[in-house]
C-alpha positions in Angstrom: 22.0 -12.4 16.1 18.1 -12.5 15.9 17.8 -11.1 13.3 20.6 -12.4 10.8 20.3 -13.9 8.2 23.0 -16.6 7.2 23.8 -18.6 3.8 23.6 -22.7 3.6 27.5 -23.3 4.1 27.5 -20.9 7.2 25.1 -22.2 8.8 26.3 -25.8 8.2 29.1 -24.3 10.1 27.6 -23.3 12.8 25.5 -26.7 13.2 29.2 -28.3 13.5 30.9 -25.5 15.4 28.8 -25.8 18.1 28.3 -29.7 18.2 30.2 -30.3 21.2 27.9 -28.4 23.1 24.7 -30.9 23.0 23.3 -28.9 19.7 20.6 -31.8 19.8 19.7 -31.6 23.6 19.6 -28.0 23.4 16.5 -28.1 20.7 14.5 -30.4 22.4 14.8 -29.0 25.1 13.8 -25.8 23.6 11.3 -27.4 21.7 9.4 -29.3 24.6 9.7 -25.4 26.8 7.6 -23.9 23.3 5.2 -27.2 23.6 4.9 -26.9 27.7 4.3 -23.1 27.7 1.1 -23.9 25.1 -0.3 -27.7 26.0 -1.0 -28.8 29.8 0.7 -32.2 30.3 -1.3 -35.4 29.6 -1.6 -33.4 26.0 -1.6 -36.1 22.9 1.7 -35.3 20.8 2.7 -37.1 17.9 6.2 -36.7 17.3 7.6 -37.2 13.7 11.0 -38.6 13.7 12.8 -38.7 10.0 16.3 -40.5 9.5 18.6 -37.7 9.9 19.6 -34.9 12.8 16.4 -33.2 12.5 14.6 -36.6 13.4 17.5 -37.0 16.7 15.7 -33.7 17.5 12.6 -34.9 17.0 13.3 -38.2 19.5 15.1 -36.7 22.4 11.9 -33.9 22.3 10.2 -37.0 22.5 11.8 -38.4 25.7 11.7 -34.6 27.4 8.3 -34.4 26.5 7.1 -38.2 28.6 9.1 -37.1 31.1 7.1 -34.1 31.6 4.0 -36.3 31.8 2.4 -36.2 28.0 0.9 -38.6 26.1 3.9 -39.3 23.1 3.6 -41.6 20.2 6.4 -41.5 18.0 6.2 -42.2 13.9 9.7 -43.0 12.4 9.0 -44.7 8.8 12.7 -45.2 8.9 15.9 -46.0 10.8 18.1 -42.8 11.9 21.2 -43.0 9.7 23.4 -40.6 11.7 25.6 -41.5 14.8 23.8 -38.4 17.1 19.9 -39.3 15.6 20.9 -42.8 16.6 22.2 -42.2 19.9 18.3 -40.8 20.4 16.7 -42.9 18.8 18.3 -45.2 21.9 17.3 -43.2 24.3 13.9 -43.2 23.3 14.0 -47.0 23.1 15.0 -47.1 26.6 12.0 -45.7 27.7 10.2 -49.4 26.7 7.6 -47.1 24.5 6.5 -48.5 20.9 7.3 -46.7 17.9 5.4 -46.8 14.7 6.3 -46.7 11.0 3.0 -45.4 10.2 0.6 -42.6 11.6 -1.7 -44.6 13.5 -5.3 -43.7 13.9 -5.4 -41.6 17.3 -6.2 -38.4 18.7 -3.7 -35.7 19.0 -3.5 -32.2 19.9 -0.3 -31.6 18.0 2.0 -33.2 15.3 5.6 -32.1 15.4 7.7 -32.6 12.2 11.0 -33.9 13.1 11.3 -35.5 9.2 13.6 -33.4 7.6 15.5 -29.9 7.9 18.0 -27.8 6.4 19.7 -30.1 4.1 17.0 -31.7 2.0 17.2 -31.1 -1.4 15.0 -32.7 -3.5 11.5 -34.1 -3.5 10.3 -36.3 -0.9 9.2 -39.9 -2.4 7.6 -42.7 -0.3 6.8 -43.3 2.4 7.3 -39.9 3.2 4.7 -38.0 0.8 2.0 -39.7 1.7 2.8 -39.4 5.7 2.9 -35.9 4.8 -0.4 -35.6 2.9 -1.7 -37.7 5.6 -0.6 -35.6 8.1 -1.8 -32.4 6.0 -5.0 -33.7 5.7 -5.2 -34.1 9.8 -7.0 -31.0 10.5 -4.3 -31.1 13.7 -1.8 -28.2 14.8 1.7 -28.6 13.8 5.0 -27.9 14.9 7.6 -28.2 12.4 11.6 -28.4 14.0 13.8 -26.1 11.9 11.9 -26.5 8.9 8.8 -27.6 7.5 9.9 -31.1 6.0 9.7 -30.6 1.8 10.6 -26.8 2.3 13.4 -25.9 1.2 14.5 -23.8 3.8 17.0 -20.7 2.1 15.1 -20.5 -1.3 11.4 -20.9 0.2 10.4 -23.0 -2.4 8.7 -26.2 -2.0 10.0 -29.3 -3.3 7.1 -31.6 -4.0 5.5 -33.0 -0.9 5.7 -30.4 2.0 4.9 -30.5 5.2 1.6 -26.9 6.4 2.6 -25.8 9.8 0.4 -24.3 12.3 4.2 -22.9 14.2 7.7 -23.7 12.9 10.4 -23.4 15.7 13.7 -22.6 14.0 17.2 -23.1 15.8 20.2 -20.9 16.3 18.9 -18.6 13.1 16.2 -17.4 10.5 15.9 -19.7 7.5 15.6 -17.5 4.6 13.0 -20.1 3.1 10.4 -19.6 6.0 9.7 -16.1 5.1 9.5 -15.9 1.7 7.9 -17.8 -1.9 6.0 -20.9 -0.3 7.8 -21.2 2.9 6.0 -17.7 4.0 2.5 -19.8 4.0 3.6 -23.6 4.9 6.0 -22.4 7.8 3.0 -21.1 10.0 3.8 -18.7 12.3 7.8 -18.9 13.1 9.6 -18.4 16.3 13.3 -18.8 16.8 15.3 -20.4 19.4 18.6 -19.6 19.3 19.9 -22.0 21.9 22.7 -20.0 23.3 24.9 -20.4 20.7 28.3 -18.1 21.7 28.3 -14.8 20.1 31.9 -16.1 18.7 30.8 -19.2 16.9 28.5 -16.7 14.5 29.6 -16.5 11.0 29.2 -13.6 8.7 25.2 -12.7 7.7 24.8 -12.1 5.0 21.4 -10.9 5.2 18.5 -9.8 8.0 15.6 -9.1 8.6 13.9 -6.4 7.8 12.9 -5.0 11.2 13.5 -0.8 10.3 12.6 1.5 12.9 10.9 5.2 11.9 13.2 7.0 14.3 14.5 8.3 10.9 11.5 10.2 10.2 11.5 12.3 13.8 10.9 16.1 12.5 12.8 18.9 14.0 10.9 22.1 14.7 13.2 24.0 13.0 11.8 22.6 9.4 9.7 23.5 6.6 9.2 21.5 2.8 12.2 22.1 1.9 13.5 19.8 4.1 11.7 16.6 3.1 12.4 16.6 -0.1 10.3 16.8 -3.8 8.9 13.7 -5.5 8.4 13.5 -9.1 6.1 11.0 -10.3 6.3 10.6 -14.1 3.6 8.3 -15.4 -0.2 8.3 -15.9 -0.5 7.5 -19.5 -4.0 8.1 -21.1 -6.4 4.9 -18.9 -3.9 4.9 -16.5 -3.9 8.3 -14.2 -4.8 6.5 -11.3 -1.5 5.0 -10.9 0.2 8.3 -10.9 -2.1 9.7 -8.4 -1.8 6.9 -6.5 1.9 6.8 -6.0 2.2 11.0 -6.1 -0.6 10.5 -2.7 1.5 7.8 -1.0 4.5 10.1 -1.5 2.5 13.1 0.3 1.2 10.5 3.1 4.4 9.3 3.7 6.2 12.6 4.0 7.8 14.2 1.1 8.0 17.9 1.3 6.4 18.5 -2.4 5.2 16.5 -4.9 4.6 16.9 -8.3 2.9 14.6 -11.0 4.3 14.4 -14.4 1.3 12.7 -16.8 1.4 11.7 -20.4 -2.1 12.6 -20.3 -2.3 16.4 -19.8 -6.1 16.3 -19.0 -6.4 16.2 -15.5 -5.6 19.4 -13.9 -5.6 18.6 -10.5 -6.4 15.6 -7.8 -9.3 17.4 -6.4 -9.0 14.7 -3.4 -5.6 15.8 -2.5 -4.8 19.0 -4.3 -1.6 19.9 -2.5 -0.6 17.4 -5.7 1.0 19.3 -8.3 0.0 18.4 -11.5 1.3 19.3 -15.2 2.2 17.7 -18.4 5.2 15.4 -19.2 8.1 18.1 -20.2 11.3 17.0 -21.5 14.2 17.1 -20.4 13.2 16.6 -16.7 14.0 19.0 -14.2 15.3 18.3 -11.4 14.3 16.8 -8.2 15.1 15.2 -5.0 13.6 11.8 -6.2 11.9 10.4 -9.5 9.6 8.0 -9.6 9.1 6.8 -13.2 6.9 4.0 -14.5 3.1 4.2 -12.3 0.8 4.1 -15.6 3.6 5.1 -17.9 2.8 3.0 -20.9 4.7 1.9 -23.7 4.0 4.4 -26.3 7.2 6.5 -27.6 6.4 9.3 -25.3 6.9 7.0 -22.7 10.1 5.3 -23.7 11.4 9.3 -24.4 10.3 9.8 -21.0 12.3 6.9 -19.6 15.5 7.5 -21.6 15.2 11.3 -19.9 15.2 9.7 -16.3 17.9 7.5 -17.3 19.5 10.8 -18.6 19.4 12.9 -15.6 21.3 12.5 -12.4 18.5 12.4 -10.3 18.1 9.7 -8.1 14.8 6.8 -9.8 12.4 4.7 -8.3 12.3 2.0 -11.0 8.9 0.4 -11.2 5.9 -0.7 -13.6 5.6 0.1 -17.2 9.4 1.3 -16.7 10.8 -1.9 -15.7 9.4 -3.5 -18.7 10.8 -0.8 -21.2 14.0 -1.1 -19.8 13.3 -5.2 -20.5 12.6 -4.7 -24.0 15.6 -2.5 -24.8 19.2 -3.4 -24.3 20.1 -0.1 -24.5 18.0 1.6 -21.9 18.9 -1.4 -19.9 23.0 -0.8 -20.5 22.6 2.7 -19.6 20.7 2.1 -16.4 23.6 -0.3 -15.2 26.2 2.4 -16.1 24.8 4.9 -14.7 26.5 6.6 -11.7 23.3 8.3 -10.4 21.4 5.6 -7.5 18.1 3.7 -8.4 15.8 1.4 -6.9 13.9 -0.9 -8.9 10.8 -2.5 -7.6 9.6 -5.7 -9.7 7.4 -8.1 -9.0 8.3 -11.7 -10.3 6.7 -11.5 -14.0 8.8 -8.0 -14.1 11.7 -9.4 -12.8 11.4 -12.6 -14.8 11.4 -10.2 -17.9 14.6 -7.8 -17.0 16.5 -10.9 -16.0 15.4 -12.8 -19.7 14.2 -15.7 -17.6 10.8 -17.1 -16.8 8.9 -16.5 -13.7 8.6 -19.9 -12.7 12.3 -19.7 -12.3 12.5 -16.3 -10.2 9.6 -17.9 -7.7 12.1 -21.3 -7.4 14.6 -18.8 -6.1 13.6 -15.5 -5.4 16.9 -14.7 -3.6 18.9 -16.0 -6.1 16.6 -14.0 -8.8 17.0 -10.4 -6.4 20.7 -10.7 -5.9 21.2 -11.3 -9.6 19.1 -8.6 -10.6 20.8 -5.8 -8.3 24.3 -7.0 -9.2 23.8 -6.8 -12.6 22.5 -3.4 -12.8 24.6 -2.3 -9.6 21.3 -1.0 -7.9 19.1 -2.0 -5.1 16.1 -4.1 -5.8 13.2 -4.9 -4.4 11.6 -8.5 -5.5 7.8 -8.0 -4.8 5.7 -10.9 -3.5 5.0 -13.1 -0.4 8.3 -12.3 1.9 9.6 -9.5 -0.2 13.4 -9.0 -1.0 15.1 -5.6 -0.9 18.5 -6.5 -2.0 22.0 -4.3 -2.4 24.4 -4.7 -5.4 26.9 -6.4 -3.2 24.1 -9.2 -2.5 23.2 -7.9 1.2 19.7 -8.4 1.4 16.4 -8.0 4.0 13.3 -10.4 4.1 10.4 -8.4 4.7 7.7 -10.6 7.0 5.2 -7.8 7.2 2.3 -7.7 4.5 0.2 -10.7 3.5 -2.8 -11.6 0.5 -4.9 -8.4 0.9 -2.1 -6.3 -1.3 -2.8 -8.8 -4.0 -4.7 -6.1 -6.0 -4.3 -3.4 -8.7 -2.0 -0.3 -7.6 -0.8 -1.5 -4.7 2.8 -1.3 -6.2 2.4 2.5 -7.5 1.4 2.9 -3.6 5.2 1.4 -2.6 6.4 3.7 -5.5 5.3 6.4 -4.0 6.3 5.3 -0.3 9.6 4.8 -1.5 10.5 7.5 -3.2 9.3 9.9 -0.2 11.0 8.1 2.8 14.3 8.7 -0.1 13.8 12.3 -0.2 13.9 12.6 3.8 16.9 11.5 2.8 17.4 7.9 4.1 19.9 6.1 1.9 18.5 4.2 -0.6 18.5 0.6 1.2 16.8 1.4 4.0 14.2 3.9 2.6 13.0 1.0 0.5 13.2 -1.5 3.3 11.3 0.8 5.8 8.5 1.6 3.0 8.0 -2.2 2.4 8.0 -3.2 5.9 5.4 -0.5 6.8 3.3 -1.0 3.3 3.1 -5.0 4.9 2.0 -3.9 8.5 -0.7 -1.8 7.1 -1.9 -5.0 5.6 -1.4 -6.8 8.4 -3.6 -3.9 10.5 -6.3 -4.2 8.1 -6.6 -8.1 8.1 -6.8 -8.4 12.1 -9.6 -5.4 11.3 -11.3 -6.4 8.9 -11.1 -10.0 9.7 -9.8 -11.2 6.7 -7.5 -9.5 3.2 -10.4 -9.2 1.3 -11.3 -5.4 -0.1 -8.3 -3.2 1.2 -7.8 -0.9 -1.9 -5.0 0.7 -2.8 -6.4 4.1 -2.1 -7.3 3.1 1.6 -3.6 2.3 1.8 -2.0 5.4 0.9 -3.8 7.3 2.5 -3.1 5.2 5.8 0.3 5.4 6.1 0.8 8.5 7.8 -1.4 7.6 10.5 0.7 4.6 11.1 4.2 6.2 10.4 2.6 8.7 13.4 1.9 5.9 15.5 4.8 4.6 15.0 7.1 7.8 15.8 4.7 8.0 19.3 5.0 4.7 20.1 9.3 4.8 19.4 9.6 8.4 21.1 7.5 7.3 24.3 9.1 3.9 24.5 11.8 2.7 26.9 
């Protein structure tokens, strides 16, 4: 159950399925445990209470939390509306403490936002933006309950006014919405109580996340190349090599038996930095190999749609990305042929790319990025991969992951050739499609996530730094997983 994922409806369901058994209660009290395990009592909390469930939350946390000895002002700009967020709001009454409409001027070493959760839908207007940018502007820690209030909590995307977390404590399940698009920033760090729901009351996920283990990648003695498989990365158009090499290097660092670079630009002979690279001019048509990645520095020339077209041609399993995502874009044909065709494929856009294959802007695809991936992979019946803060890896029957490893230091050029490259090698070890791409995102993340608690910051990890690091971390991995309990 940690780790699933559910859709709006279900867990709607779930909220009223297991009612009877003091849902409310049960999240303040697991709320004021998260706040006693981190702030010694006598601690100043303000406590945000909005008008619906999430604001009952917010109150009975309140009355736990002066029990226990803290110092508790609450803020409700409004009356609770609902018949349980009323029946707290009475409680906390009964405990003779006054309750403000506005955030008053006091100290406090931490805010929790009980305004709104799941359900909100639109903007926030007044008086709740400017509580919010007040409370933004506070320079104080803050819990948000479920869901940072203006966050729209499946498609991550926030709705106006929103609420920064330091910590969001999320009940009974992930929200989609706090991991990826705006919610991966404003939801702070995000921990999950589940409240011990009954396994039975669980509907079905239809998502997770993306937590892959590298057990996969174990290697029996009794092995030699052969038996991890041959990349082919075809790519590398005159000015644009380095993507090639960069994605063929990822695919040796990440496992793959052989690899071989196919290059529209037939002057470089070999990668004198990691000559076990096998390098030769684009030939067509291709032969045939365990994987092909098509589109790192491929171009739009002729040669490069001829090249593409080939791929589509073959039965060889393709890593979608780059240049070749927006060939196939810019040509109904190409793009017809890839959804026909019987042979797998992973396609790795980011949200300009994706915006482009699915002939909408990307302003839309970042307002649902879910919504964007699922589209994408059913319409082409392949898996996808939406690049970006929280990134999707999605099946054609709209199973998806959320990846929460990676952050703003893989904001820079070739990065994506370097998950090309993962990809395709984890594929050739032959892991099925889904969860070689999930395993190669999640990893490509914690690499980033290794470098910023190193480096102290995101600033300045290239993309060569980063192929070239993920065997050491796949090794680490495989100790730390083979030693382990």
């Amino acid at each position: 159950m940690s780790t699933a994922l559910f859709s709006l409806p279900s867990q709607r369901q779930l909220e009223h399925s297991a009612a009877p058994l003091g849902l409310m209660r049960r999240a303040a009290c697991a709320a004021a445990y998260w706040i006693m395990a981190r702030y010694p009592a006598g601690a100043a909390i303000m406590v945000l209470a909005g008008p619906g469930n999430n604001g009952g939350d917010a109150l009975h946390l309140a009355c736990e939390l002066l029990s226990a000895g803290y110092k508790v002002t609450v803020i409700s700009p409004q009356p609770q509306s609902s018949a349980e967020a009323q029946a707290a709001r009475a409680r906390w009454d009964a405990c003779a403490m006054a309750t403000y409409t506005r955030l008053p001027e006091a100290h406090a070493d931490l805010i929790v936002d009980g305004l709104f959760g799941i359900g909100l839908s639109r903007p926030l207007a007044s008086p709740w933006d400017a509580l919010i940018a007040q409370v933004n502007a506070a320079g104080v820690a803050v819990l948000a309950l479920d869901t940072p209030s203006g966050l729209d909590a499946m498609s991550g995307h926030a709705l106006g006014a929103a609420m920064r977390a330091t910590d969001t404590l999320t009940f009974l399940c992930f929200k989609p919405g706090l991991l990826t698009a705006d919610g991966s920033e404003l939801a702070g760090e995000v921990h999950l109580a589940t409240l011990d729901i009954p396994a039975a009351l669980l509907p079905t996920p239809e998502g997770e996340l993306n937590r892959p283990a590298v057990t996969a990648l174990k290697r029996h003695a009794n092995s030699h190349k052969g038996s991890f498989g041959t990349v082919c990365v075809v790519g590398g158009a005159p000015g644009m090599l380095g993507a090639a090499l960069l994605a063929g290097r990822a695919a040796l660092a990440c496992g793959a038996g052989k690899v071989l670079l196919a290059t529209l630009d037939s002057r470089l002979p070999v990668d004198s930095t990691q000559p076990e690279l096998m390098i030769s001019p684009l030939v067509l048509p291709l032969a045939s190999h365990s994987i092909c990645a098509i589109g790192p520095g491929l171009g739009s020339s002729t040669a490069a749609q001829a090249a593409l077209s080939a791929a589509l041609a073959s039965d060889t399993p393709l890593v979608i990305d780059a240049d070749a995502l927006n060939l196939l874009a810019h040509d109904a044909a190409l793009f017809a042929t890839l959804a026909t065709r019987q042979a797998p494929a992973i396609l790795t856009p980011h949200p300009a790319e994706a915006a482009r294959l699915l002939g909408i802007s990307s302003t839309e695809v970042q307002a649902d990025r879910l919504a964007a991936a699922r589209t994408l992979a059913a319409r082409l019946n392949k898996v996808v991969v939406l690049k970006g803060a929280g990134s999707l890896i999605v099946r054609p029957d709209g199973f998806y992951r959320i990846n929460a490893s990676g952050n703003a230091a893989l904001a820079v050029a070739g990065q994506g050739d370097v998950l090309t490259g993962a990809i395709a090698a984890l594929w050739a070890q032959q892991l099925p499609p889904f969860d070689a791409a999930s395993l190669a995102v999640h990893l490509h993340g914690l690499l980033a996530d290794l470098y910023v608690h190193a480096a102290g910051g995101p600033i300045g990890l290239t993309a060569s730094a980063t192929a070239t690091a993920l065997s050491g971390l796949i090794n680490a991995l495989l100790c730390v997983q083979n030693t382990g309990p």
